[in-house]
C-alpha positions as CSV (number, residue, x, y, z in Angstrom):
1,X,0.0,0.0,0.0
2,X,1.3,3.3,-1.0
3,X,1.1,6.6,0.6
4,X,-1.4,7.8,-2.0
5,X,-3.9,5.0,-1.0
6,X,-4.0,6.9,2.6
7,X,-6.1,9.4,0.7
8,X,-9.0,7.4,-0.3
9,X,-10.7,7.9,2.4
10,X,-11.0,12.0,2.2
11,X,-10.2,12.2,-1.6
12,X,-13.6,12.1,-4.1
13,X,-14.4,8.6,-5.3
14,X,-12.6,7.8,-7.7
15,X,-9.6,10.5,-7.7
16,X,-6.6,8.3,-6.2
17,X,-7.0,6.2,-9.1
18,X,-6.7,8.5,-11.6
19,X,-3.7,10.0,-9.9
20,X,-2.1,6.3,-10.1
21,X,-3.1,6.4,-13.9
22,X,-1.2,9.2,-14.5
23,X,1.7,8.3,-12.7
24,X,2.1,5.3,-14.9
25,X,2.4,7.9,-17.8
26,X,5.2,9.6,-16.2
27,X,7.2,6.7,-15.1
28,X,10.6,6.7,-16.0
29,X,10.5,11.1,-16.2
30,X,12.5,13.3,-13.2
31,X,10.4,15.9,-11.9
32,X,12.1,18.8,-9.8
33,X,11.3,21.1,-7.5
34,X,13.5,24.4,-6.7
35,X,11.9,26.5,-3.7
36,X,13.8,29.1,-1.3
37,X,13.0,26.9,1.5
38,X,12.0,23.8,3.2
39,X,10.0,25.8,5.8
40,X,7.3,28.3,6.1
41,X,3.5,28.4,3.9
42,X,2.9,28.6,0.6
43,X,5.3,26.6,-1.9
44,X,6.8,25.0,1.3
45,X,3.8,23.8,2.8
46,X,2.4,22.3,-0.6
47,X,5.9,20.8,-1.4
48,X,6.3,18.9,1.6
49,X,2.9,16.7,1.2
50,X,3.5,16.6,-2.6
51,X,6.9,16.0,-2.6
52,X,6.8,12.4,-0.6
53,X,3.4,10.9,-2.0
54,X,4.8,11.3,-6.1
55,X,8.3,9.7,-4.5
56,X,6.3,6.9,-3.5
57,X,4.2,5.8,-6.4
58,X,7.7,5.7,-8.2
59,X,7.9,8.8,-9.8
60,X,11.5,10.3,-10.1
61,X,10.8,13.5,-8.1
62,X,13.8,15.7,-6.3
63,X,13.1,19.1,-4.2
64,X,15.8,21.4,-4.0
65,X,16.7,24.9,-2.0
66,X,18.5,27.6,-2.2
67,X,20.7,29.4,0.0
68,X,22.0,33.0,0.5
69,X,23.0,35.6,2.5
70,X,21.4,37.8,4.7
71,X,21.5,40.8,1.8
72,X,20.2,37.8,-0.5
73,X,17.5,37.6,1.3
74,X,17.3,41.0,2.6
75,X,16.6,41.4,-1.5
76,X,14.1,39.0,-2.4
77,X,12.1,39.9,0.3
78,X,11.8,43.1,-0.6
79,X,11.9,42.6,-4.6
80,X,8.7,39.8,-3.6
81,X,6.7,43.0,-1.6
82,X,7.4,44.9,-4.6
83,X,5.9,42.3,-6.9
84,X,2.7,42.6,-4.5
85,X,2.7,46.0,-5.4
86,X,4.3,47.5,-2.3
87,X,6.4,51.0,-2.7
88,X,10.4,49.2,-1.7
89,X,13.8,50.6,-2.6
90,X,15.8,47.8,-5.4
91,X,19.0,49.1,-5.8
92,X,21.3,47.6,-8.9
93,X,23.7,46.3,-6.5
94,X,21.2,44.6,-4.5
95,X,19.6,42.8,-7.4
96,X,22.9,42.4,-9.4
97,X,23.9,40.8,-6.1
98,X,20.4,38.5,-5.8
99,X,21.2,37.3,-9.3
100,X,24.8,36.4,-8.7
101,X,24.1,34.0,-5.4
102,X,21.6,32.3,-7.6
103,X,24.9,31.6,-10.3
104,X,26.8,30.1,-7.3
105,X,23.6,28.1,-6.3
106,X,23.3,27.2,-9.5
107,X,27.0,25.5,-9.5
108,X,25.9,23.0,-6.2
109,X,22.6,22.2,-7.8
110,X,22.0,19.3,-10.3
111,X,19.3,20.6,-12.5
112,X,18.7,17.3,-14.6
113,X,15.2,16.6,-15.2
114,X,12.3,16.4,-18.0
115,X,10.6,19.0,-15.7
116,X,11.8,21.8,-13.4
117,X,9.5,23.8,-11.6
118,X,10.9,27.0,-9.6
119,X,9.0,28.3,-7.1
120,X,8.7,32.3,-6.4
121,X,11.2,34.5,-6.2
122,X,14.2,33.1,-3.8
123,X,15.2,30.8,-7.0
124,X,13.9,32.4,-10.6
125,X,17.1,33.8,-11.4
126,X,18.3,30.1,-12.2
127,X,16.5,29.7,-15.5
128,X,20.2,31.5,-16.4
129,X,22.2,28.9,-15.5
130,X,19.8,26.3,-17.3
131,X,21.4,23.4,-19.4
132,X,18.7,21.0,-20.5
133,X,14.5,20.3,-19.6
134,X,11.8,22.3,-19.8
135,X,11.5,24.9,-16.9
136,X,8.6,26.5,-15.6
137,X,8.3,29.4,-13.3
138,X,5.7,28.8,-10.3
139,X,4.3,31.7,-8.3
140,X,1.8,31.7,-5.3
141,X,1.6,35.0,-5.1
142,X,-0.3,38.1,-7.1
143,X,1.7,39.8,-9.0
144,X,-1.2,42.0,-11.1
145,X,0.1,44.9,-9.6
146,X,4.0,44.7,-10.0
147,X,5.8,47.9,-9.2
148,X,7.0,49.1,-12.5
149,X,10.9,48.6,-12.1
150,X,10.7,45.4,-10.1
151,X,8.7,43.8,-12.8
152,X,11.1,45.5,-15.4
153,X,14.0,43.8,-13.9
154,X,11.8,40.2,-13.3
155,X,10.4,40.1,-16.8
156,X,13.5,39.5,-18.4
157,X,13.9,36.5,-15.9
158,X,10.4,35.1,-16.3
159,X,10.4,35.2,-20.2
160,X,13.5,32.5,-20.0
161,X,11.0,29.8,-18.9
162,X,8.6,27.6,-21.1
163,X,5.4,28.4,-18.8
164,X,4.2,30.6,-15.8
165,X,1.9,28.6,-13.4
166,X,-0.3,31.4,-10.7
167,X,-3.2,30.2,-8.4
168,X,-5.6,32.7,-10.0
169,X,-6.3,34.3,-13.5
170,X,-6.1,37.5,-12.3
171,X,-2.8,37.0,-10.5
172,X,-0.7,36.7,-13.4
173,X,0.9,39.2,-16.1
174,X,0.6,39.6,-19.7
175,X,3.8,37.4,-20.8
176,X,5.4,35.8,-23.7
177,X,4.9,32.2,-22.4
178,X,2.1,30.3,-22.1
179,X,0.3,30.2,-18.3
180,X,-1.3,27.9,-16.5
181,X,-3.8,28.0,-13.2
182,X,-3.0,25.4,-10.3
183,X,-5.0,26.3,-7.1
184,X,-2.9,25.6,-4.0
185,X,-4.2,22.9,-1.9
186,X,-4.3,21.5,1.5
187,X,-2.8,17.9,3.3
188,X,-6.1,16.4,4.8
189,X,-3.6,14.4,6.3
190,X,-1.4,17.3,8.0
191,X,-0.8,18.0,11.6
192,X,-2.8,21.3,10.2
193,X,-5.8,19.5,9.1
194,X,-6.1,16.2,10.4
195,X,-8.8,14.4,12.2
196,X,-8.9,15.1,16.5
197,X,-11.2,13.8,18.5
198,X,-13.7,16.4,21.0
199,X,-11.0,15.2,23.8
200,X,-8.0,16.4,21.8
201,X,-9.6,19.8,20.7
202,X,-10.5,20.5,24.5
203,X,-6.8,19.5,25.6
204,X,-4.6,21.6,23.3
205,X,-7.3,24.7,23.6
206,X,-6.9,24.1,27.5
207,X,-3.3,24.3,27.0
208,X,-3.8,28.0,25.4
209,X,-5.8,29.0,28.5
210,X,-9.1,28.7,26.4
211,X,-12.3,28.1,27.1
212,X,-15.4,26.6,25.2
213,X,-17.9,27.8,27.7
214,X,-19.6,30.0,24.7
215,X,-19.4,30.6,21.2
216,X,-15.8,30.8,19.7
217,X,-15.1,33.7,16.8
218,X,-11.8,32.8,15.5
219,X,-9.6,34.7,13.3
220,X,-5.9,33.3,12.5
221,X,-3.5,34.8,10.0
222,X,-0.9,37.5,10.2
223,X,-1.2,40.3,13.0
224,X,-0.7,42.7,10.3
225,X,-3.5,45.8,8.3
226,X,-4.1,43.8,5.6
227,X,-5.6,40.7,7.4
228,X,-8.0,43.4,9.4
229,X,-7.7,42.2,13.0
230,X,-8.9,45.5,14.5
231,X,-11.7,44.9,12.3
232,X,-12.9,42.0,12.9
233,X,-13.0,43.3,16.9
234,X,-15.1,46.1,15.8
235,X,-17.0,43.1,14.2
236,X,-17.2,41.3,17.4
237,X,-18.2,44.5,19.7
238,X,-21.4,44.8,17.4
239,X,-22.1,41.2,17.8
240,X,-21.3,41.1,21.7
241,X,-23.9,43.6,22.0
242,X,-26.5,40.9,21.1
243,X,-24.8,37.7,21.8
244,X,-22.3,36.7,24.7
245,X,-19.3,35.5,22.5
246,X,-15.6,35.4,22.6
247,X,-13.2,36.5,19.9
248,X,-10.1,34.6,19.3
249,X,-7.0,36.1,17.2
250,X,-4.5,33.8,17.0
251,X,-1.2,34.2,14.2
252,X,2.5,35.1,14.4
253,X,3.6,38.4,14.4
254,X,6.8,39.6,12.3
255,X,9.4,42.1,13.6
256,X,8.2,44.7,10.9
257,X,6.7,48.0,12.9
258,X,3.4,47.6,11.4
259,X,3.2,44.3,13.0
260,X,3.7,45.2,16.8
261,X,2.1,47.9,16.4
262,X,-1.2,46.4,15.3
263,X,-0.6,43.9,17.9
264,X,0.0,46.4,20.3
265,X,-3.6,47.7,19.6
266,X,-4.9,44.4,19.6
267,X,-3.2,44.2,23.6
268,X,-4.9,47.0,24.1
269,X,-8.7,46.1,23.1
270,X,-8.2,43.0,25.2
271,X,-7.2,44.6,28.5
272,X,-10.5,46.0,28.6
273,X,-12.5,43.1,27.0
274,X,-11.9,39.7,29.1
275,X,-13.4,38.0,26.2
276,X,-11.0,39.0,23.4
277,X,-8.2,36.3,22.9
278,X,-4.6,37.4,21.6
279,X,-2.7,34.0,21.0
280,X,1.0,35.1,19.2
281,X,1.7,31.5,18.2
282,X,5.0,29.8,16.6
283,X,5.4,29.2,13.0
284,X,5.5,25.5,13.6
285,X,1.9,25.6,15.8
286,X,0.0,22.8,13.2
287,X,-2.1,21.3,16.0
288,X,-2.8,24.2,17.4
289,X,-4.5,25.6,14.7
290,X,-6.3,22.5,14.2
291,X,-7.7,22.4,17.3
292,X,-8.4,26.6,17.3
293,X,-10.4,25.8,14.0
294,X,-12.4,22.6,15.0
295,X,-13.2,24.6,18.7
296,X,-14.1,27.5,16.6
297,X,-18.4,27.9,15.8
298,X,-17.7,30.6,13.6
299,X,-14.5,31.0,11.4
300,X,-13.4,34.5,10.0
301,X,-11.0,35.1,7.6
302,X,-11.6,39.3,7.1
303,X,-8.6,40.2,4.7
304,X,-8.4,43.5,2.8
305,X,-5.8,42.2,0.7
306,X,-4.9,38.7,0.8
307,X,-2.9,36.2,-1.6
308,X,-4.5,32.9,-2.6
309,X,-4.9,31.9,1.3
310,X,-6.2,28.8,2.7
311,X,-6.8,29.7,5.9
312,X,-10.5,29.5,4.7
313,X,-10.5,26.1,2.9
314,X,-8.5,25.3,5.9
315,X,-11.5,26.0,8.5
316,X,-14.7,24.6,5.9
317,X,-12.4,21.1,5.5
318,X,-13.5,21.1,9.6
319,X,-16.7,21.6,8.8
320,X,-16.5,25.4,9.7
321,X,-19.0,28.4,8.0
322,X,-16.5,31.2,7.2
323,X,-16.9,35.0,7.4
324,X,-14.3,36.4,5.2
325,X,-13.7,39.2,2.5
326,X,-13.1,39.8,-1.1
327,X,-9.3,39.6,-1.2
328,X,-7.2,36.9,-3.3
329,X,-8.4,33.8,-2.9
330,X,-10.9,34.2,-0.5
331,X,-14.4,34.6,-2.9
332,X,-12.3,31.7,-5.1
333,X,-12.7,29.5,-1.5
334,X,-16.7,30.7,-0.1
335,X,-19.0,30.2,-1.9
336,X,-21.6,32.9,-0.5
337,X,-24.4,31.9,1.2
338,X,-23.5,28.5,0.5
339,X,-20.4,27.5,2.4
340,X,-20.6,31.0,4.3
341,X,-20.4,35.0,3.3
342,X,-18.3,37.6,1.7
343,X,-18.2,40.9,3.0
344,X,-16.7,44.4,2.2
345,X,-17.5,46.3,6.1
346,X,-17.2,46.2,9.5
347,X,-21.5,46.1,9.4
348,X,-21.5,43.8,7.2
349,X,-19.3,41.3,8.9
350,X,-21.4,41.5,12.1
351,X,-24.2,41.4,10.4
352,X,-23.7,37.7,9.1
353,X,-21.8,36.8,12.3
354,X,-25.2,37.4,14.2
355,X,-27.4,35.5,11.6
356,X,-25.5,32.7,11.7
357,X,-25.8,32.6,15.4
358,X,-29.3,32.8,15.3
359,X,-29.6,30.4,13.0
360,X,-27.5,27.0,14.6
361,X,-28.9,24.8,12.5
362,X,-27.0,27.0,9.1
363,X,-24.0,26.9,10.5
364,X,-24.2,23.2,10.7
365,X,-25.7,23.1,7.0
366,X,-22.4,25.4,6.0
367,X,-20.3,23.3,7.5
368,X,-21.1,20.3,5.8
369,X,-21.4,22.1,2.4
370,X,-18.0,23.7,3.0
371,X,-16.3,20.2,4.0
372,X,-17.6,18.9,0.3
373,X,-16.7,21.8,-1.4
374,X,-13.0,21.6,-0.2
375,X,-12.5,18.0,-0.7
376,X,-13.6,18.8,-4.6
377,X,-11.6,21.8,-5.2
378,X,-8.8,22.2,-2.7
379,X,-7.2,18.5,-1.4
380,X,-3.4,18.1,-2.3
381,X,-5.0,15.2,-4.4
382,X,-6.4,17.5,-7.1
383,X,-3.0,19.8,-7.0
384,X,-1.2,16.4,-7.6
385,X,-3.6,15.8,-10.5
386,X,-2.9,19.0,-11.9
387,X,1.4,19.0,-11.8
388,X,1.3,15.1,-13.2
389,X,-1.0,16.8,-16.4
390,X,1.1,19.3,-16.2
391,X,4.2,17.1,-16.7
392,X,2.9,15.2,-19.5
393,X,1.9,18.1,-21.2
394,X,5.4,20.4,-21.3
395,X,7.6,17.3,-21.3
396,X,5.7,14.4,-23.6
């Protein structure tokens, strides 16, 4: 039995065995990966469940990372905020620098494969040092609104490879190569997302000093503007005015100033509420967030600007309704008034935070409908049917 049959039981019917179809057709072809990390969300998060399960149906599949400096990375942090349309400084040195740690990268890497796929920015400046196989450029992140001189000095790197993948239409550029959409997925499987029983989910929310004696409202994600924190507690003090609730906001915070500064305010709003919850949590805290999504009755998710995101397909595979806005990947994920609601205020969030809690028996009917819709659309089953097509198309 092969790690891939573990899915059977979440997967649709049906799906596992057209994945094992495919990867007969690919037998025999290498497959790499080339990410900036091992660690972290996004490309790291999807790599390491993807990674293992194609290794183990016999599919000649390697993951490789780069390495760099602290002005390496220094730079591609900054020239990735700039591709998200933040205002950063990109001096020539800088990037001439960025590009010349990917050549000596390039020298302790063995790029041999039918298909390499490079994920974000760390590694893209490889494609330069590129000998044989087809290479394609992967990016998780929306990239529609490029600052002008960082997507100048990108292009030129991005038109080297035979295809651009992006999570969402609307993410992507006009380029010179063909794209392709791959939604990003979730491991049913994970520490993140698997199964815990009523007596687990009490324990670890115990261990965080929390308390299920009334209705959870729980937030996670970044303590930063753009995820909306302050917000969602103006949210909640509407809601709290009709129904005795607590608000959970649980996420890591950065060292950037806007960051402690929002959490500050968030420090703030709880000294004076009892029932607002600040947890700053780990990078690493999986089960924790399981357990803070499967105690949660209500899930929100109230970004202003958000990437693709699965914090929501995250909380509706738990059987969770979700309260979340309009950015990224969000309105791709809820499906409104089906799997839970959209919303563009303050008022607006409240307002469908109070009808569900009048109405138990929808959030229960969300829940289930949310659990379906994930297991269609967003399992690391479909993403692995998508990148063995995707093989077979660029290197048949």
């Amino acid at each position: 039995m092969t790690r891939i049959d573990d899915y059977r039981q979440v997967a649709p019917p049906g799906v596992v065995d057209i994945i094992l179809k495919l990867a007969e057709r690919v037998r025999g072809r290498r497959f790499l990966h080339v990410s900036g990390g091992r660690f972290g969300g996004g490309a790291a998060e999807i790599l390491r469940a993807v990674v293992p399960i194609l290794c183990d149906m016999g599919i000649d599949t390697h993951w490789e990372i780069t390495g760099g400096d602290p002005g390496f990375y220094t730079t591609t942090r900054a020239l990735q905020a700039a591709l998200e349309g933040a205002e950063r400084v990109l001096a020539d040195e800088a990037l001439a620098h960025y590009v010349e740690m990917n050549r000596v990268n390039a020298k302790k890497l063995s790029f041999e494969a039918d298909l390499v796929v490079v994920h974000d920015v760390q590694p893209a400046t490889l494609v330069a040092q590129r000998s044989d196989g087809r290479w394609v450029w992967r990016c998780h992140f929306d990239c529609s609104r490029a600052q002008r001189r960082a997507w100048s000095f990108f292009r030129q790197f991005v038109a080297q490879y035979e295809a651009a993948v992006f999570s969402l239409p609307e993410f992507g550029r006009r380029l010179g190569v063909p794209q392709y959409i791959i939604y990003p997925s979730i491991d049913p499987l994970s520490e993140k997302n698997r199964e815990l029983t009523p007596r687990e989910v009490a324990t670890i929310l115990a261990s965080l000093r929390l308390s299920q004696d009334k209705p959870l409202l729980v937030q996670i994600g970044p303590f930063t503007r753009a995820q909306d924190p302050l917000g969602v507690v103006n949210a909640y003090r509407l809601v709290k005015k009709h129904y005795d609730v607590r608000l959970v906001l649980a996420g890591t915070a950065g060292d950037e100033r806007e960051s402690l500064e929002v959490l500050a305010e968030l420090r703030e709003a709880a000294h004076h509420d009892p029932d607002i919850v600040v947890l700053e949590l780990p990078p690493d805290a999986h089960l924790q967030i399981n357990a803070l999504q499967r105690g949660a009755t209500i899930v929100l998710q109230k970004s202003l600007r958000e990437g693709f995101g699965l914090g929501a397909a995250e909380a509706m595979w738990k059987g969770k309704p979700v309260v979340g806005g309009f950015g990224g990947g969000l309105a791709q994920q809820i499906i409104s008034d089906v799997t839970g609601y959209t919303v563009h205020s303050v008022e607006g969030a409240a307002f469908r935070l109070r009808h569900l809690l009048n109405n138990p028996e929808l959030i229960a009917r969300m829940g289930t409908a949310g659990r379906e819709h994930v297991r269609r659309t967003f399992l690391v089953t479909r993403n692995i049917t998508d990148y063995l097509a995707l093989l077979i198309h660029l290197s048949g």
